[in-house]
MDAnalysis code that builds the backbone (N, CA, C; Angstrom):
import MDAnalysis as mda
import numpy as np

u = mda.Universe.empty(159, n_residues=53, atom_resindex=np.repeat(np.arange(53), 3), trajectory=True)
u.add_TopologyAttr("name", ["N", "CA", "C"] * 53)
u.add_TopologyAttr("resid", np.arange(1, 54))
u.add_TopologyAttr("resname", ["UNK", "UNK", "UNK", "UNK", "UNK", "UNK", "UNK", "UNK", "UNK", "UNK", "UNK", "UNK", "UNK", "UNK", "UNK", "UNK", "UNK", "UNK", "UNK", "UNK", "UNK", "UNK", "UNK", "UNK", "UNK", "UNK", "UNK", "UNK", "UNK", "UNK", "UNK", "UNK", "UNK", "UNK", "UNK", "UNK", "UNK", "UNK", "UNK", "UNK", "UNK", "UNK", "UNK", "UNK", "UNK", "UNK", "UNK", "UNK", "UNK", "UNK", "UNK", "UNK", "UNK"])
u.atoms.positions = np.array([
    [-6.149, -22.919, 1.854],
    [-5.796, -21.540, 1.591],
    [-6.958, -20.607, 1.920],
    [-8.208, -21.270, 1.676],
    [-9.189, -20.153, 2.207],
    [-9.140, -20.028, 3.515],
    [-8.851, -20.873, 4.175],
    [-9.391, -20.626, 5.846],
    [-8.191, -19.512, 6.372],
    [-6.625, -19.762, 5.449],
    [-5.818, -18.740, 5.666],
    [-6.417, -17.062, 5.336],
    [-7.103, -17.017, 4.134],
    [-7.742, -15.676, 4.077],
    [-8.728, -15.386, 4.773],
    [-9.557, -16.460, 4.980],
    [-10.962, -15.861, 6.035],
    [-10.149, -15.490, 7.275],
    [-8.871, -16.002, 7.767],
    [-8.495, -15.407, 9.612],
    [-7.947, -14.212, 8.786],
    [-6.744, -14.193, 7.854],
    [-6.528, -12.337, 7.339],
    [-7.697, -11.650, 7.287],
    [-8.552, -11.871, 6.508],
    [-10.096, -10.872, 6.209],
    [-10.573, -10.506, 7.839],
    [-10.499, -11.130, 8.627],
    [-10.626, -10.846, 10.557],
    [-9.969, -9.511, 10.695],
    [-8.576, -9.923, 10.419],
    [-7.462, -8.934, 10.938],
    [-7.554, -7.161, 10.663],
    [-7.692, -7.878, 9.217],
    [-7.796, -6.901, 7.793],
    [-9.105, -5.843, 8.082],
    [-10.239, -6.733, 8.460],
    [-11.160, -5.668, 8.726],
    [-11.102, -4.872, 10.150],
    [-10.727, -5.356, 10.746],
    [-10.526, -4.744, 12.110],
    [-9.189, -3.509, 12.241],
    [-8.281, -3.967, 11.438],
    [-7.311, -2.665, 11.354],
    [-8.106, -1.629, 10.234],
    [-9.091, -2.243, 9.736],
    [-9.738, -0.987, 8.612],
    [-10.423, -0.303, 9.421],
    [-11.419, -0.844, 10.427],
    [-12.641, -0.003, 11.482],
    [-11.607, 0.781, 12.530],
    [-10.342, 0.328, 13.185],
    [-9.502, 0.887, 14.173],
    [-9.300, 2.212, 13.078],
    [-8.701, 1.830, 12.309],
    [-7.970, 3.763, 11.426],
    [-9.332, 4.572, 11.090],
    [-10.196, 4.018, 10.857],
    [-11.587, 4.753, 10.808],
    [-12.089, 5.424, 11.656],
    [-12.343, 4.594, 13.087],
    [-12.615, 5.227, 13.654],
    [-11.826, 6.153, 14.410],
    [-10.309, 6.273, 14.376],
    [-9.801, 7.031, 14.707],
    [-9.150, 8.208, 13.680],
    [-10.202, 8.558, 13.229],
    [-10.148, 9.620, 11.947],
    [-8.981, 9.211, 10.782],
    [-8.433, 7.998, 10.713],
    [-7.949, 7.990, 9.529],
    [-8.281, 7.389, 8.287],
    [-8.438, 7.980, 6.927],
    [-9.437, 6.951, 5.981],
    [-8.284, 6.444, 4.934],
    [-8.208, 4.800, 5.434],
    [-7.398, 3.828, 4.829],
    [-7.037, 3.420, 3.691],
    [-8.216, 3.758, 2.999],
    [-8.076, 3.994, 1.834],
    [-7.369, 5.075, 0.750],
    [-7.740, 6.167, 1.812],
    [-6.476, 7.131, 1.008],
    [-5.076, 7.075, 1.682],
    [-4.741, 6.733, 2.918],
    [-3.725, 6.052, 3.301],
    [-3.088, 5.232, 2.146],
    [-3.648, 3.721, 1.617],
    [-3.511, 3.007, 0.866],
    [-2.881, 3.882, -0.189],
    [-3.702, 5.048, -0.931],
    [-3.425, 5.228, -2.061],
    [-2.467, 6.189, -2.251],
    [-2.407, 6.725, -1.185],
    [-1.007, 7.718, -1.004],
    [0.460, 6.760, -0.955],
    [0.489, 5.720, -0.725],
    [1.674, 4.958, -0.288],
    [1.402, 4.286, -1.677],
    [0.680, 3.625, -2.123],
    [0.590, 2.896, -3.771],
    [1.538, 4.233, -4.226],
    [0.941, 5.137, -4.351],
    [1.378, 6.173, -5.635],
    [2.897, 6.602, -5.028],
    [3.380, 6.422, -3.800],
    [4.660, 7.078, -3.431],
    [5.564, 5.608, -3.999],
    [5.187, 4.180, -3.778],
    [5.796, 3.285, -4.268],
    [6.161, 3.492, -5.603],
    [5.255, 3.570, -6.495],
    [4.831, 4.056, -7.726],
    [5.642, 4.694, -8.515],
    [5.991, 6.075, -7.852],
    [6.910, 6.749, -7.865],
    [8.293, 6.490, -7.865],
    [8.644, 5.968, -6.430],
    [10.054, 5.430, -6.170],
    [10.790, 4.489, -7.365],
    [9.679, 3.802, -7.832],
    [9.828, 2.689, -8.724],
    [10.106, 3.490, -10.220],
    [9.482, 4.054, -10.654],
    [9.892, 5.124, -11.950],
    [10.991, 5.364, -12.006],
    [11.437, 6.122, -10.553],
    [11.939, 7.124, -10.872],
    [13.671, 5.901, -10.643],
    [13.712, 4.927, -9.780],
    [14.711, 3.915, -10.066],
    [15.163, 3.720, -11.912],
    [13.296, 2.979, -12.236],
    [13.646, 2.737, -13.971],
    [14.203, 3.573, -14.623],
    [14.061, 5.143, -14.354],
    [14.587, 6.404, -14.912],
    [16.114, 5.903, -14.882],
    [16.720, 6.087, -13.954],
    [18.201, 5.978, -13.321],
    [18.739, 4.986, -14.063],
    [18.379, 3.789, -14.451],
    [18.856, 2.744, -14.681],
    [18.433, 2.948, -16.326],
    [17.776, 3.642, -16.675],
    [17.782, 3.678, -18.722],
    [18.738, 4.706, -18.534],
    [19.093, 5.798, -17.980],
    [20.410, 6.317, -17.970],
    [21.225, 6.341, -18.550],
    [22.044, 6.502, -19.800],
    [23.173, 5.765, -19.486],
    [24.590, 6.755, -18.912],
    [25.760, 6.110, -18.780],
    [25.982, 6.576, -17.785],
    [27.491, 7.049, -18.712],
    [28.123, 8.153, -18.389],
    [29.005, 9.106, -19.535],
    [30.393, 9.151, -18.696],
])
């Protein structure tokens, strides 16, 4: 299983330096899409405590 993460950690860092250096910072990428998941997911649980009339 490690040698499976050391070739991802390859990949992984190289799509991190590509969005970098092409002005995008991945990390807030990352955290914009966490928090929109985030969201989607609430707002489902919302719908579903519902109840329904």
């Amino acid at each position: 299983m490690t040698q499976i993460s050391a070739i991802f950690e390859i990949y992984k860092t190289k799509s991190e330096q590509y969005l970098n250096a092409n002005g995008r910072d991945w990390k807030k990428l990352y955290q914009t899409y966490s928090n929109a998941a985030k969201a989607k997911k609430a707002e489902a649980a919302k719908q579903q405590a519902k109840p329904t009339q």
